[in-house]
C-alpha positions as CSV (number, residue, x, y, z in Angstrom):
1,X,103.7,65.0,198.7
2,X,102.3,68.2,197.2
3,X,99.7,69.9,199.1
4,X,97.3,69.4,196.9
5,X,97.9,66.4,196.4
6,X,97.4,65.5,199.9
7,X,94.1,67.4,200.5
8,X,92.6,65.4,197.5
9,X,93.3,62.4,198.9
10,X,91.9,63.3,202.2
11,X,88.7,64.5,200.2
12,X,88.4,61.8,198.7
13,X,89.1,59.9,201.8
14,X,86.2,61.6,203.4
15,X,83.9,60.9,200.8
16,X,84.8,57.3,200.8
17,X,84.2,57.2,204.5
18,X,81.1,59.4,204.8
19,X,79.6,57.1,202.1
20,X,80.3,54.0,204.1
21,X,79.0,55.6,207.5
22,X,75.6,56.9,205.8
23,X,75.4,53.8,204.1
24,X,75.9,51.4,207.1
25,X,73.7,53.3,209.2
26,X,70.7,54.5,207.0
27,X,67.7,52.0,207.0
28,X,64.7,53.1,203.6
29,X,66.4,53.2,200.4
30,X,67.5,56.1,198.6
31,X,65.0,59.0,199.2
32,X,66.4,58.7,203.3
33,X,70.3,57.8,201.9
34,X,69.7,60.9,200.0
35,X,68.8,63.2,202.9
36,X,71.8,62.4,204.9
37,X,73.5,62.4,201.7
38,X,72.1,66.4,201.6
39,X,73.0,67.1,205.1
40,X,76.4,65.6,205.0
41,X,77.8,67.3,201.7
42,X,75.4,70.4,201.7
43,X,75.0,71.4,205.1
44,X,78.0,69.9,206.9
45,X,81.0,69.8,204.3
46,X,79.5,72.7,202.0
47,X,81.0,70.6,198.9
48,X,77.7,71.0,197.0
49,X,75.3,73.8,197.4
50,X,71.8,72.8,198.2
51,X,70.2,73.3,194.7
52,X,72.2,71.0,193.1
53,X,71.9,68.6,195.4
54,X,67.9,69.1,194.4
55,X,69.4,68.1,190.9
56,X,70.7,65.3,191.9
57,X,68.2,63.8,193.6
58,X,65.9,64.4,191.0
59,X,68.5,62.9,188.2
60,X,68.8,60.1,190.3
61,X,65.3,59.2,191.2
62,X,64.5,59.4,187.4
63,X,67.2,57.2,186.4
64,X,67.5,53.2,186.3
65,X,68.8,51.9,189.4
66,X,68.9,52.0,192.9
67,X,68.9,55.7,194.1
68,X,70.9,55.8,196.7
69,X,73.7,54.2,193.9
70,X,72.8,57.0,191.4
71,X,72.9,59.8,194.1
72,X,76.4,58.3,195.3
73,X,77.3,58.6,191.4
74,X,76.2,61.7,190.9
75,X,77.6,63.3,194.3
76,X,80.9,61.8,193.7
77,X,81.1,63.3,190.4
78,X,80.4,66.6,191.5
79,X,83.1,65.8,194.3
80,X,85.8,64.6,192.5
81,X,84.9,63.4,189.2
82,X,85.7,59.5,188.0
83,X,87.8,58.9,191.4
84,X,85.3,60.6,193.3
85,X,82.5,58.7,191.7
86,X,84.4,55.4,191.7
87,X,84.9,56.1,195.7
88,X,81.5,57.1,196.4
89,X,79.8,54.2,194.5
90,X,82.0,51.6,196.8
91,X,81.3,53.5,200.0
92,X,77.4,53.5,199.1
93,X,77.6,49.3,198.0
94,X,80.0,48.0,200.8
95,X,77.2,47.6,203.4
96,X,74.4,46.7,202.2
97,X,76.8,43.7,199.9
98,X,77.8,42.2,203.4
99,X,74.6,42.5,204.8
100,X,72.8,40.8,202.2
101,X,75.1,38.2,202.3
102,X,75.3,37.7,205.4
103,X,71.7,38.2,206.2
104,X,71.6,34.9,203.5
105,X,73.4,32.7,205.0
106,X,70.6,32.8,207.9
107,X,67.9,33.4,206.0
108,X,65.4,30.8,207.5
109,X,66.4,31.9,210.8
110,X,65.6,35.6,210.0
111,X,62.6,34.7,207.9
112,X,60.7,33.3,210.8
113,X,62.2,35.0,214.0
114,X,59.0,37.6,215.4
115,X,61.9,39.8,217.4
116,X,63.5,40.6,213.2
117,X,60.1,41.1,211.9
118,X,58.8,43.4,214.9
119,X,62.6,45.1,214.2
120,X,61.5,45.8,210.9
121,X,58.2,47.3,211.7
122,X,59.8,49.9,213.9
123,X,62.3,50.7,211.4
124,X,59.5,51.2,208.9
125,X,58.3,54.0,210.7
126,X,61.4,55.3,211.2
127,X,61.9,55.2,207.6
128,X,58.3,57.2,207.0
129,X,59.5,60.0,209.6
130,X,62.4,60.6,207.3
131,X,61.2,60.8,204.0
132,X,58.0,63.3,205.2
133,X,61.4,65.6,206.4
134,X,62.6,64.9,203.0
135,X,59.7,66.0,201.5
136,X,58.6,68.9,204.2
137,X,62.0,70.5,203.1
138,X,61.7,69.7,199.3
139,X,58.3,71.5,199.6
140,X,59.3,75.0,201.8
141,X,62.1,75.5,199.4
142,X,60.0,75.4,196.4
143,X,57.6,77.3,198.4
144,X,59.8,79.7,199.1
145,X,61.0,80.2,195.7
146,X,57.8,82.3,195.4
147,X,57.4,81.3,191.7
148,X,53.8,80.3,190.5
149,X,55.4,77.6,187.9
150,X,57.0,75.7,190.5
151,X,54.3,75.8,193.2
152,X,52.0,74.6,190.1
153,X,54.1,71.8,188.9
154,X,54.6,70.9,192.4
155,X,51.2,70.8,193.5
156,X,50.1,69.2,189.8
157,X,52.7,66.7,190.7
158,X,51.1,65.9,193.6
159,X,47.9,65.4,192.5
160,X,48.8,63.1,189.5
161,X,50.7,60.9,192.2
162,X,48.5,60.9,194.9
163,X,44.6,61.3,193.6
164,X,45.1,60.0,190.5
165,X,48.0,56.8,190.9
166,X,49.8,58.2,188.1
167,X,53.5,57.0,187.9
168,X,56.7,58.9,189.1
169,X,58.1,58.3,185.4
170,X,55.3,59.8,183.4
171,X,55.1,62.5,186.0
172,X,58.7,63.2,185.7
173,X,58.5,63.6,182.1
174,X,55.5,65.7,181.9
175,X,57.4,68.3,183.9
176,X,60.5,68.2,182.1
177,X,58.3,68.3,178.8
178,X,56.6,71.7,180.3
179,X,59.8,72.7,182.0
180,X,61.3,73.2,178.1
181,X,58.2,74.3,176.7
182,X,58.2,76.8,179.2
183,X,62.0,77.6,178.6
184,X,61.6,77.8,174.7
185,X,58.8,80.4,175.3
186,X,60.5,82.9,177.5
């Protein structure tokens, strides 16, 4: 086989596999999928640099569908294109397919065992812990852009989530609708 032949295939191998791993053993959806998704192929492999991993998570959050499926998308397109997207996608599915089915074959059991519930509290916590390190490093590295416009939308983001219950979605395209205005001015 032709060199490069063989280190796409183990690429793609990797990402296959690192999807599987950080899907098996990542509990919270796709904001905490996401950040081992970041530290995995940003700071680990160095296949995708760490603002467009930013991009992607934003693309994916603002996107129908389940994040951690549209981050695997998006990642394995940046990766490897269709193949690399294709891979990705069934790496990030596998798990959470065999859980779910098996978890329903013992459903009843599950539903009322207090050992499974008290299980799920702790990971719950867990879950929190992660996404405020999400968000802690989302935050210093628009903070240390040192731009007024992105500390603004930031902080303007916040406040329309937080104080005022507005939803992600309208947020989301409030910014992008300033972002072009902004764009088309300068």
């Amino acid at each position: 086989m032709h060199k490069s032949v063989v280190s796409r295939t183990a690429r793609l191998g990797k990402l296959f596999f690192s999807m599987l791993y950080i899907s098996s053993f990542t509990f919270g959806g796709g904001f905490v999928i996401a950040t081992f998704m970041k530290k995995k192929f940003v700071d680990e492999l160095h296949w995708i640099d760490e603002k467009e991993m930013l991009d992607i998570t934003a693309l994916a959050q603002s996107s129908p569908g389940a994040i951690a499926v549209n981050v695997a998308i998006l990642v394995g397109w940046q990766v490897d294109g269709l193949l690399g997207m294709l891979l990705a996608v069934l790496g990030t599915i596998i798990p959470p397919m065999v859980t779910l089915s098996v978890i329903s074959l013992f459903y009843a059991a599950f539903a009322s065992n207090v050992y499974v519930a008290f299980a799920l509290k702790g990971m719950q916590a867990g879950v929190a812990a992660v996404i405020l390190d999400v968000v802690c490093g989302l935050g210093r590295n628009v903070l240390e852009t040192h731009s007024p416009i992105y500390i603004g939308l930031m902080l303007l983001a916040f406040i329309a989530s937080f104080v005022y219950d507005i939803n992600v979605i309208f947020i989301i395209l409030a910014a992008t609708l300033f972002w072009n205005c902004a764009c088309t001015i300068t």
